[in-house]
PDB file of N, CA, C and O in Angstrom:
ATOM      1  N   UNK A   1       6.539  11.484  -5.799  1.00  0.00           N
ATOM      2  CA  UNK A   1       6.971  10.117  -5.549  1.00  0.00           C
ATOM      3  C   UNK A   1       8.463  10.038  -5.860  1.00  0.00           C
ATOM      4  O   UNK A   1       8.875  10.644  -6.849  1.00  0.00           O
ATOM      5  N   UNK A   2       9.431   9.236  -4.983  1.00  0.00           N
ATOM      6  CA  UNK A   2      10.301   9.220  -5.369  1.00  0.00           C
ATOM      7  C   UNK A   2      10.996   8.369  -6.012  1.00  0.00           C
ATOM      8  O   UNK A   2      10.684   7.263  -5.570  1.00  0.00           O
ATOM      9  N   UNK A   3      12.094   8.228  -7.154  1.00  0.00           N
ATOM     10  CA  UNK A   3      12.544   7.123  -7.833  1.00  0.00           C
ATOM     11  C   UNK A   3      13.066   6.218  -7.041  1.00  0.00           C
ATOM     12  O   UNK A   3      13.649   6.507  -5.996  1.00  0.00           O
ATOM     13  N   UNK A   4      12.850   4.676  -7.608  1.00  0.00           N
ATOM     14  CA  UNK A   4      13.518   3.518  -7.233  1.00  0.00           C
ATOM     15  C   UNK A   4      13.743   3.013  -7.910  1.00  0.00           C
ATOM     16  O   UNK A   4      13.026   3.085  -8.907  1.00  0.00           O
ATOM     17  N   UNK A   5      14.672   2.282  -7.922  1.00  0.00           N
ATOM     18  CA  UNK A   5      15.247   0.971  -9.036  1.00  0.00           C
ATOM     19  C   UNK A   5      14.721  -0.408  -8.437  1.00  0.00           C
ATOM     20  O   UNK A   5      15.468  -0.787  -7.535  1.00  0.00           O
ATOM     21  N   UNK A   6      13.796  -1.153  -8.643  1.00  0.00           N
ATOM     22  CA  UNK A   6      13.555  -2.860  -7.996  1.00  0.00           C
ATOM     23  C   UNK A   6      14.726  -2.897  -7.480  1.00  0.00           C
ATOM     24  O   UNK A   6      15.756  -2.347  -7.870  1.00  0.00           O
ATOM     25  N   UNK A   7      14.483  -3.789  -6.283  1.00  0.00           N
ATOM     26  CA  UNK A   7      16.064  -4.500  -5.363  1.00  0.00           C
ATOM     27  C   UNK A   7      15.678  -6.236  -5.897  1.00  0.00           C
ATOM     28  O   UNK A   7      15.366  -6.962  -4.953  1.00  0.00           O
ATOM     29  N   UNK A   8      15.680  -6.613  -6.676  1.00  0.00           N
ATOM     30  CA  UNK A   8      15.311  -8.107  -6.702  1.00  0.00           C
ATOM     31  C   UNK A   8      14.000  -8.056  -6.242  1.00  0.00           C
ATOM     32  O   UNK A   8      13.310  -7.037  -6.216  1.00  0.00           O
ATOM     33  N   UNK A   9      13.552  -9.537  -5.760  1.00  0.00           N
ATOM     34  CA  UNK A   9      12.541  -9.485  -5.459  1.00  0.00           C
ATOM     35  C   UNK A   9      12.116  -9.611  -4.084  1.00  0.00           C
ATOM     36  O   UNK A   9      11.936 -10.749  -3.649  1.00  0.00           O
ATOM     37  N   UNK A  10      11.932  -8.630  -3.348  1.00  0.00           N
ATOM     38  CA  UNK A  10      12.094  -8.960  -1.936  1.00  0.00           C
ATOM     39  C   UNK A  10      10.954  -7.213  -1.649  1.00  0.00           C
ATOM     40  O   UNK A  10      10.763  -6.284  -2.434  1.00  0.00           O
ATOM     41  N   UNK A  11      10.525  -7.390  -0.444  1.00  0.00           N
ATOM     42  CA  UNK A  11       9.117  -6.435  -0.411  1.00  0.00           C
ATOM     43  C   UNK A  11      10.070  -5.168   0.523  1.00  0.00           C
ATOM     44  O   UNK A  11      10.899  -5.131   1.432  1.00  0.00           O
ATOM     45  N   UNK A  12       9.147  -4.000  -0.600  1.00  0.00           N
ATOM     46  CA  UNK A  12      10.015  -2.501   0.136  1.00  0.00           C
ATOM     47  C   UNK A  12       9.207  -2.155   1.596  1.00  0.00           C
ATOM     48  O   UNK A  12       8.251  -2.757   2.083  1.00  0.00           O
ATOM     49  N   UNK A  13       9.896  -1.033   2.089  1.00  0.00           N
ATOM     50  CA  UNK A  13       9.650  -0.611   3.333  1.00  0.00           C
ATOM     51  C   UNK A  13       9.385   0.573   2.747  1.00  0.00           C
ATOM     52  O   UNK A  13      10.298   1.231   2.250  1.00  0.00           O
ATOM     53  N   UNK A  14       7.963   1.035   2.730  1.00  0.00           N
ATOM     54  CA  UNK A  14       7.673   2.180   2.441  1.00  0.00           C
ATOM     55  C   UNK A  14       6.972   3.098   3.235  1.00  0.00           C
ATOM     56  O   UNK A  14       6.067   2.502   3.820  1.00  0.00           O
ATOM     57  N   UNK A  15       6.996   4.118   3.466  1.00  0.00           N
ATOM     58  CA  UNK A  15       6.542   5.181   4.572  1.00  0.00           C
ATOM     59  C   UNK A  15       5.161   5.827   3.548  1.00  0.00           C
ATOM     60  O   UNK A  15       5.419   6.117   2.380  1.00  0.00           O
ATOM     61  N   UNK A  16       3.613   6.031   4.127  1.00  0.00           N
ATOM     62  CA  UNK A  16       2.858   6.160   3.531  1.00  0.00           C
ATOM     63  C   UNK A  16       2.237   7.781   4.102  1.00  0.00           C
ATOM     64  O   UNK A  16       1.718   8.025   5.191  1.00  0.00           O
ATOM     65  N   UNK A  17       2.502   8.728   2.953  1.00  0.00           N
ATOM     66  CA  UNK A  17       2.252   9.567   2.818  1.00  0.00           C
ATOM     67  C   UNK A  17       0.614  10.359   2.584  1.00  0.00           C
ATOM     68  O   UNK A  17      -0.297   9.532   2.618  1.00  0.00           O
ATOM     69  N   UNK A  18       0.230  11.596   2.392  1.00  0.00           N
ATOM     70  CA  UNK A  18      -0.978  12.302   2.019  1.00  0.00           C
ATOM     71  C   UNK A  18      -0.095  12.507   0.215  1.00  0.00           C
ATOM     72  O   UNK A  18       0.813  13.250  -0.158  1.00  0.00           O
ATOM     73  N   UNK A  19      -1.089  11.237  -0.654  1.00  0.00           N
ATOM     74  CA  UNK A  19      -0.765  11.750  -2.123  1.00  0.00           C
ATOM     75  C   UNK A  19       0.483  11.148  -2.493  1.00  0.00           C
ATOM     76  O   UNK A  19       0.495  11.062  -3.721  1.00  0.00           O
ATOM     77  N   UNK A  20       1.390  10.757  -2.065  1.00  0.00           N
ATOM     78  CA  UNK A  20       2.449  10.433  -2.475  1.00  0.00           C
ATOM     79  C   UNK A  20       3.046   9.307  -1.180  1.00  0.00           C
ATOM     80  O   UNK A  20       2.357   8.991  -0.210  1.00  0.00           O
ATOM     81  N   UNK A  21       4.274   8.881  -1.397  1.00  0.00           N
ATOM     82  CA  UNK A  21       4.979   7.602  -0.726  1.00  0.00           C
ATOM     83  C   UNK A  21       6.164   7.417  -0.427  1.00  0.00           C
ATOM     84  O   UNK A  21       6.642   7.253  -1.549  1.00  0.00           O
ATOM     85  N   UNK A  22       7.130   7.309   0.390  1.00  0.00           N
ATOM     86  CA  UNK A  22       8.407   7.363   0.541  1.00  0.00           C
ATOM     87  C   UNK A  22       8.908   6.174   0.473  1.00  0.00           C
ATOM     88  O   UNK A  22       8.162   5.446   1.128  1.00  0.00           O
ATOM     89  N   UNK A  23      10.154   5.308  -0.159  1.00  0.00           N
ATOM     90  CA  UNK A  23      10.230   4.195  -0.090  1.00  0.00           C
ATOM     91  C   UNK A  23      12.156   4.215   0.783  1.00  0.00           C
ATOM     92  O   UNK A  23      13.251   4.442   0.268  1.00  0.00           O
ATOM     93  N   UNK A  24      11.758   3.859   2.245  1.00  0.00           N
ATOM     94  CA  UNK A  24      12.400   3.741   3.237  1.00  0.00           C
ATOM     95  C   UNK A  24      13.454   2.216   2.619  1.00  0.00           C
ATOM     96  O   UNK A  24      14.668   2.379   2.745  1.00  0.00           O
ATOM     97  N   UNK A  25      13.151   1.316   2.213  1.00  0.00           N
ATOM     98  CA  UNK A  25      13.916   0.387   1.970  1.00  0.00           C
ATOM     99  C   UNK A  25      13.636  -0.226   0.624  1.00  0.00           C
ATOM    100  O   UNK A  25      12.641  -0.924   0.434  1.00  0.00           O
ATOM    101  N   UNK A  26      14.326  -0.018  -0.100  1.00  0.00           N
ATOM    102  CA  UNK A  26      13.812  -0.526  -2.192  1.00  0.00           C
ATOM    103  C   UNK A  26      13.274  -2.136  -1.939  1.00  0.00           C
ATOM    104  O   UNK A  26      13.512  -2.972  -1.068  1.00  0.00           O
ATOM    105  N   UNK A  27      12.515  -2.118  -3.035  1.00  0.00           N
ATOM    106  CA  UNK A  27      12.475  -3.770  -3.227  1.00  0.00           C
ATOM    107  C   UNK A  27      11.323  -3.394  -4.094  1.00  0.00           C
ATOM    108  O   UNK A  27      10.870  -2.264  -4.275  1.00  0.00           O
ATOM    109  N   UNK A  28      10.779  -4.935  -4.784  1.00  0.00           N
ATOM    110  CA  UNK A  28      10.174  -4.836  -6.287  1.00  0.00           C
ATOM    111  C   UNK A  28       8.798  -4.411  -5.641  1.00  0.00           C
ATOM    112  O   UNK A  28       8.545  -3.329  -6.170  1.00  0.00           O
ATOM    113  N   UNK A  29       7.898  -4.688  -4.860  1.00  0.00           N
ATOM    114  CA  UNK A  29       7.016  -5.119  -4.027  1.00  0.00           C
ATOM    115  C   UNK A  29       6.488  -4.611  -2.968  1.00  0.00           C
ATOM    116  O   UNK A  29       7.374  -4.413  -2.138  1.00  0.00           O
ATOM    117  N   UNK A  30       5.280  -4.249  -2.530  1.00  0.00           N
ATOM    118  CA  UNK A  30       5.108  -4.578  -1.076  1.00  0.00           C
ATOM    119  C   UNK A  30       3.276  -5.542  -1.176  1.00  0.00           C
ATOM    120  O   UNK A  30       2.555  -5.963  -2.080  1.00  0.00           O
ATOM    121  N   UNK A  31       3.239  -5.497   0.118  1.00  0.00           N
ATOM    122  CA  UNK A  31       1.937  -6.736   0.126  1.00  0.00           C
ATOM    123  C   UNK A  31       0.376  -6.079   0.640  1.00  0.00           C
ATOM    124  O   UNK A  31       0.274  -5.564   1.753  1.00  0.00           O
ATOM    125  N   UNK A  32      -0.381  -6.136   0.029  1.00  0.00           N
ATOM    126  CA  UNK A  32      -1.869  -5.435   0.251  1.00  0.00           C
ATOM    127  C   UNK A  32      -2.290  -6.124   1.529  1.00  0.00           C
ATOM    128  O   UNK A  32      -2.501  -7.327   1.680  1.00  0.00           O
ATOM    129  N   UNK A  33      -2.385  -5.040   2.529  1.00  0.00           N
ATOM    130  CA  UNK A  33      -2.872  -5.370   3.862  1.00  0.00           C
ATOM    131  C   UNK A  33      -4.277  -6.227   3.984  1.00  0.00           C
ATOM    132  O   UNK A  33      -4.514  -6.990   4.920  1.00  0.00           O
ATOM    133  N   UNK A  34      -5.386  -5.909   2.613  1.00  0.00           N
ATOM    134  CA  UNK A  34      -6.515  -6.787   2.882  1.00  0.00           C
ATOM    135  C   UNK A  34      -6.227  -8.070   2.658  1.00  0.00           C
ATOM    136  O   UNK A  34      -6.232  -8.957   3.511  1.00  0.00           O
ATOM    137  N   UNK A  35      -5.895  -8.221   1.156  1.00  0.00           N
ATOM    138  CA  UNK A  35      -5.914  -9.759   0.566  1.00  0.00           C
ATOM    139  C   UNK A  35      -4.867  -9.918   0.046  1.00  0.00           C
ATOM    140  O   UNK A  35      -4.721 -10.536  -1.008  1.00  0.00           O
ATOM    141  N   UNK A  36      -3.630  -9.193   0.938  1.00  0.00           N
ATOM    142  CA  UNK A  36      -2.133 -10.507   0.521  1.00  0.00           C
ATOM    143  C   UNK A  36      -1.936 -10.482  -0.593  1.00  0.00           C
ATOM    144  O   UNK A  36      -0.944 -11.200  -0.712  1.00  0.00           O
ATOM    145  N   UNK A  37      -2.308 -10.001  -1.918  1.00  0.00           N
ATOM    146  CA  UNK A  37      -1.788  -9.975  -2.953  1.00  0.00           C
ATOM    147  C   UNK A  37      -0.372  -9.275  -3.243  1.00  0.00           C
ATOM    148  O   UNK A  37      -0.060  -8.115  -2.976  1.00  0.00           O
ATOM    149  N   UNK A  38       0.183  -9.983  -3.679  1.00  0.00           N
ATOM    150  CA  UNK A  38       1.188  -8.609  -4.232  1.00  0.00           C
ATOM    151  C   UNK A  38       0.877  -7.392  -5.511  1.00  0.00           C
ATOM    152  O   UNK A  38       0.076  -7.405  -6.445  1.00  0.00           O
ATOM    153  N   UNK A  39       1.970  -6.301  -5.041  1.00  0.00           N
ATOM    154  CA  UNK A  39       1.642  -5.323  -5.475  1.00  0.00           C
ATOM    155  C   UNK A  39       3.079  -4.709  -5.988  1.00  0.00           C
ATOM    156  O   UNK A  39       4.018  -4.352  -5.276  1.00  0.00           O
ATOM    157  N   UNK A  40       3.007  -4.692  -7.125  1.00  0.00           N
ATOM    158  CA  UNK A  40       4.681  -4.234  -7.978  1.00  0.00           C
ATOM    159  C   UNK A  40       4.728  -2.603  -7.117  1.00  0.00           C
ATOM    160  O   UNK A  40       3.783  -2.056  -6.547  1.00  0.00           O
ATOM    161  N   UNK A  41       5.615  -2.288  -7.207  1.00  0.00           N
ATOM    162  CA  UNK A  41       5.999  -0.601  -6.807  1.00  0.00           C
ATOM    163  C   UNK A  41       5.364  -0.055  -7.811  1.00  0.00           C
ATOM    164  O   UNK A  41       4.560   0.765  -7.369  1.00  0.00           O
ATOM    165  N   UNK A  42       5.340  -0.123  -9.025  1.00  0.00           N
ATOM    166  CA  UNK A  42       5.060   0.434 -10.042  1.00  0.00           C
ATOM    167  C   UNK A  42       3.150   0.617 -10.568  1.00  0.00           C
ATOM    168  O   UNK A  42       2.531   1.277 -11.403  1.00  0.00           O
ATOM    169  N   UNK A  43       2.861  -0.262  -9.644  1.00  0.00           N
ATOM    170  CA  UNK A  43       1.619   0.248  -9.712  1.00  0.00           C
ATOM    171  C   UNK A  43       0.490   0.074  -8.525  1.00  0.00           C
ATOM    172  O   UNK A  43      -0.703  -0.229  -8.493  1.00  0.00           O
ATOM    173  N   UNK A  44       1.822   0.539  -7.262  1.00  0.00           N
ATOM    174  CA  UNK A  44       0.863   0.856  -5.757  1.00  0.00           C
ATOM    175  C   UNK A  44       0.436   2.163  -6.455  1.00  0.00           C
ATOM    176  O   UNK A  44       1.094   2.903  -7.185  1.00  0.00           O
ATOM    177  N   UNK A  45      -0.989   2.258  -5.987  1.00  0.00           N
ATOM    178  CA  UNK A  45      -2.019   4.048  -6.322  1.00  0.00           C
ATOM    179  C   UNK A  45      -2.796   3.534  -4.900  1.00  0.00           C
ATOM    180  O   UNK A  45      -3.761   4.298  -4.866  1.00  0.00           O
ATOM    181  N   UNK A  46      -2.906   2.597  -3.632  1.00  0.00           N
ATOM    182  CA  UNK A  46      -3.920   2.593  -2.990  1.00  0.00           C
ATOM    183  C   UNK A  46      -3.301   2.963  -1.492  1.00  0.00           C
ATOM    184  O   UNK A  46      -2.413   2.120  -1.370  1.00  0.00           O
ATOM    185  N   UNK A  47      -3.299   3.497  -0.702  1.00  0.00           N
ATOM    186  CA  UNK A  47      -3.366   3.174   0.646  1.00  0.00           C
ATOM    187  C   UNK A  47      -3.609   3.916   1.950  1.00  0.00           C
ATOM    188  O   UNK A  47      -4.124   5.034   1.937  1.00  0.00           O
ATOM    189  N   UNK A  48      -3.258   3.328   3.044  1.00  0.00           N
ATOM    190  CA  UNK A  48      -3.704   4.512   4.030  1.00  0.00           C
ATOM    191  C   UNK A  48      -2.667   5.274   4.977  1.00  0.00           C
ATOM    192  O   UNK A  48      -1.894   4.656   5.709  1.00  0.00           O
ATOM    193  N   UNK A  49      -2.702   6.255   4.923  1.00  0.00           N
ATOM    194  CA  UNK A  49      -1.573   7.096   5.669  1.00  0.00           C
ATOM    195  C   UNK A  49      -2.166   6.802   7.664  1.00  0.00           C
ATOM    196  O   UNK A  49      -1.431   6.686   8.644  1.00  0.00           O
ATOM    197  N   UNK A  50      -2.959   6.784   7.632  1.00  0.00           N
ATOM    198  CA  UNK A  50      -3.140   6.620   9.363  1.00  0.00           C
ATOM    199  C   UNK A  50      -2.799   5.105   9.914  1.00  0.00           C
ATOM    200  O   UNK A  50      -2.711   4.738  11.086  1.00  0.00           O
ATOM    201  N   UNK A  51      -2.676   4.525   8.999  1.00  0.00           N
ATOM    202  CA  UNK A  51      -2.238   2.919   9.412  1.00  0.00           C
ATOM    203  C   UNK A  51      -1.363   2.749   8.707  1.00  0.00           C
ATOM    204  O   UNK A  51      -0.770   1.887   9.356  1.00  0.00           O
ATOM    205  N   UNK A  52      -0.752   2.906   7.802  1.00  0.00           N
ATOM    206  CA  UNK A  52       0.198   2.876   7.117  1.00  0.00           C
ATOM    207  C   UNK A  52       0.488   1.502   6.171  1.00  0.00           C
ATOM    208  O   UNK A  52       1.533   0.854   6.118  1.00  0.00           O
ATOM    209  N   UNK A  53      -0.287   1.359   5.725  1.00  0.00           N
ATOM    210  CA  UNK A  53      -1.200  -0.104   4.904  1.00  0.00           C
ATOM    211  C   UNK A  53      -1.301   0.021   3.401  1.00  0.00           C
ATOM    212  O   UNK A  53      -2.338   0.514   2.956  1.00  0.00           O
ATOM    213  N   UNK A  54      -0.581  -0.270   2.765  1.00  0.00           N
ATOM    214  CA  UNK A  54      -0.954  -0.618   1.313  1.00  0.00           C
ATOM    215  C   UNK A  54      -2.517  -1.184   0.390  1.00  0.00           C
ATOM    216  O   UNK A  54      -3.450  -1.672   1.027  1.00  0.00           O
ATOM    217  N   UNK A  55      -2.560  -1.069  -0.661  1.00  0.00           N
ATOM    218  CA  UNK A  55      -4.130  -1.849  -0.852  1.00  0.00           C
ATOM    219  C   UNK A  55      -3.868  -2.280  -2.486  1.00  0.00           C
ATOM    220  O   UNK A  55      -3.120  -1.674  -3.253  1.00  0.00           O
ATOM    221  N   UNK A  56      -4.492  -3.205  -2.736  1.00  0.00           N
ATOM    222  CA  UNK A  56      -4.179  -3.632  -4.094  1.00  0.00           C
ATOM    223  C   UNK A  56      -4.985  -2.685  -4.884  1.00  0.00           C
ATOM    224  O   UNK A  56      -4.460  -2.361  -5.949  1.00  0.00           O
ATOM    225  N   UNK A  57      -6.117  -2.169  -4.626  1.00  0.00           N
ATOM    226  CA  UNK A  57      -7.358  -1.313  -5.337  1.00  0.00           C
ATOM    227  C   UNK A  57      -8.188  -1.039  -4.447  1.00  0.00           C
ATOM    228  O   UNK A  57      -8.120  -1.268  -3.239  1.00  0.00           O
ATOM    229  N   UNK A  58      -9.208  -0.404  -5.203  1.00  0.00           N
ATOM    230  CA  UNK A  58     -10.159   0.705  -4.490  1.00  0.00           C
ATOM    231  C   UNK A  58     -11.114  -0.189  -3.668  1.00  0.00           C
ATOM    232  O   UNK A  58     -11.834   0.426  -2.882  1.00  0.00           O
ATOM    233  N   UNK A  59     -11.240  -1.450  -3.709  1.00  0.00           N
ATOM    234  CA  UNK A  59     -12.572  -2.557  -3.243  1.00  0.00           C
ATOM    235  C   UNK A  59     -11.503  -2.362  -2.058  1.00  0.00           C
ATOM    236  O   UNK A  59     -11.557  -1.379  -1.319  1.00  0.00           O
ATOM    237  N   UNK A  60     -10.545  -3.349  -1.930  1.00  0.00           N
ATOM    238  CA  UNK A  60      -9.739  -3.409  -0.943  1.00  0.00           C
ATOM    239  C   UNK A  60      -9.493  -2.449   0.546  1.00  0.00           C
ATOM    240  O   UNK A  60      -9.561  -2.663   1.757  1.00  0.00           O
ATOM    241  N   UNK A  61      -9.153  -1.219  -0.406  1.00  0.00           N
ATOM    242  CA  UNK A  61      -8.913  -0.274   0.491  1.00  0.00           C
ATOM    243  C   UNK A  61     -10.033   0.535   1.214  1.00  0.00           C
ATOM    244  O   UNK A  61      -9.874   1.198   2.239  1.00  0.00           O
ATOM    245  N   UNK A  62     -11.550   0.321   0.300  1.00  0.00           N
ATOM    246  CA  UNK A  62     -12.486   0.607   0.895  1.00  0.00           C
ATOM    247  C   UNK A  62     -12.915  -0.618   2.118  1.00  0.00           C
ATOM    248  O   UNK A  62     -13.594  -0.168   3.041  1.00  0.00           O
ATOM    249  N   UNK A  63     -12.695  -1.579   2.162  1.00  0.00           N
ATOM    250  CA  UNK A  63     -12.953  -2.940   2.855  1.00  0.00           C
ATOM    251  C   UNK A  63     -12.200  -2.323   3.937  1.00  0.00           C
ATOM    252  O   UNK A  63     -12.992  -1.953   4.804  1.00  0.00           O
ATOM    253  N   UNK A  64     -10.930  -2.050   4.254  1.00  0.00           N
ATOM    254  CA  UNK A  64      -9.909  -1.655   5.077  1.00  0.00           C
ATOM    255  C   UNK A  64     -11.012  -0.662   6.182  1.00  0.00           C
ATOM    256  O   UNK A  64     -11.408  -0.820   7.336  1.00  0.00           O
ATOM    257  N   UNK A  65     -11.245   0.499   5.014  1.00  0.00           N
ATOM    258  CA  UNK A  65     -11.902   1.482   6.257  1.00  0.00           C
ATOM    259  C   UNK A  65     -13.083   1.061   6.794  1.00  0.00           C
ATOM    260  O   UNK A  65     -13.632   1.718   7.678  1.00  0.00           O
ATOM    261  N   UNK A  66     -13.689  -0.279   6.234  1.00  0.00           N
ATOM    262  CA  UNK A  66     -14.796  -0.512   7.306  1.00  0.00           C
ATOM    263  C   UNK A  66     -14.347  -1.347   7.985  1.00  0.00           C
ATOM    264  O   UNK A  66     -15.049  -1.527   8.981  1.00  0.00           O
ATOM    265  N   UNK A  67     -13.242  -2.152   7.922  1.00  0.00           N
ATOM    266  CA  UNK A  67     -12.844  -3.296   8.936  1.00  0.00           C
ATOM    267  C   UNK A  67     -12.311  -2.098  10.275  1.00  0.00           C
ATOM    268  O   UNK A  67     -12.484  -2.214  11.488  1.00  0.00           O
ATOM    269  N   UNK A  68     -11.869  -1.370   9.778  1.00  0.00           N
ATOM    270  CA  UNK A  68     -11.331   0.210  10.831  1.00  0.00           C
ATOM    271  C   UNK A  68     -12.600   0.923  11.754  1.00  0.00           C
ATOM    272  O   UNK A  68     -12.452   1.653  12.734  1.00  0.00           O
ATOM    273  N   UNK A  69     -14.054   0.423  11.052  1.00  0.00           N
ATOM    274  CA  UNK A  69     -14.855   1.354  11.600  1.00  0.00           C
ATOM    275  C   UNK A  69     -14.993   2.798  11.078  1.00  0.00           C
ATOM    276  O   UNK A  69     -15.813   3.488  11.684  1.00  0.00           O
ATOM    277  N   UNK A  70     -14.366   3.339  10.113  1.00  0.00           N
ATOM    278  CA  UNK A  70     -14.460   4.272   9.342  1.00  0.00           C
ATOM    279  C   UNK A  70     -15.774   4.749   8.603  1.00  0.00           C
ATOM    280  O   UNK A  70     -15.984   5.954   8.460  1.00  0.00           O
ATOM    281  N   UNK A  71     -16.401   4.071   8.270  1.00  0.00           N
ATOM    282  CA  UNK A  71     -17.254   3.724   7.484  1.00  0.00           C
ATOM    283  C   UNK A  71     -18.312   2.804   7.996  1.00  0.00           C
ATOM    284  O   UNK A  71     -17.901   1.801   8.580  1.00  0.00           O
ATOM    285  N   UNK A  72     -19.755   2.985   7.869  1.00  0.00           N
ATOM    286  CA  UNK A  72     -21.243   2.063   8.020  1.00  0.00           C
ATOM    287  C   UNK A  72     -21.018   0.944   7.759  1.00  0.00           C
ATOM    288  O   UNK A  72     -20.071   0.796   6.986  1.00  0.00           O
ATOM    289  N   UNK A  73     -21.529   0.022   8.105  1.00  0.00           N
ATOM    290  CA  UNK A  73     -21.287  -1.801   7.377  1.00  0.00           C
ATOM    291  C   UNK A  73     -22.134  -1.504   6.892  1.00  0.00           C
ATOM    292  O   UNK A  73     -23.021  -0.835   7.422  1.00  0.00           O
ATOM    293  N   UNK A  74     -22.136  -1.885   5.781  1.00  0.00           N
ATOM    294  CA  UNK A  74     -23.084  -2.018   4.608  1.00  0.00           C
ATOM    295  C   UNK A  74     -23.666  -3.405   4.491  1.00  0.00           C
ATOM    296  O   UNK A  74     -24.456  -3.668   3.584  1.00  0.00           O
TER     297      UNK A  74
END
């Protein structure tokens, strides 16, 4: 992962990697593709490299791959 310093508060442009994350444009933030929450840089751990989608946590990001069809509806 690579270092950033927060840019204020304004949401980064980040490129989503296998395991790790590139952050294309700094900022404190980016926004969880399911439920809009925000998400500090400092403690994104969720998302998906084929859509390139952030996730606040593991509920979320599992929700993602069935809204994708990835996964059985349960």
């Amino acid at each position: 992962m690579n270092r950033f310093e927060p840019s204020g508060d304004r949401e980064a442009k980040v490129r989503y990697l296998d395991g790790d994350f590139q952050i294309v444009l700094p900022g404190s933030h980016v926004v969880c593709a399911v439920t809009g929450r925000v998400i500090p840089m400092e403690e994104l751990r969720y998302w998906s490299v084929a859509r390139q989608e952030p996730y606040i946590d593991a509920a979320a990001a599992f929700e993602a791959e069935k809204r994708a069809g990835a996964l059985p509806n349960q």
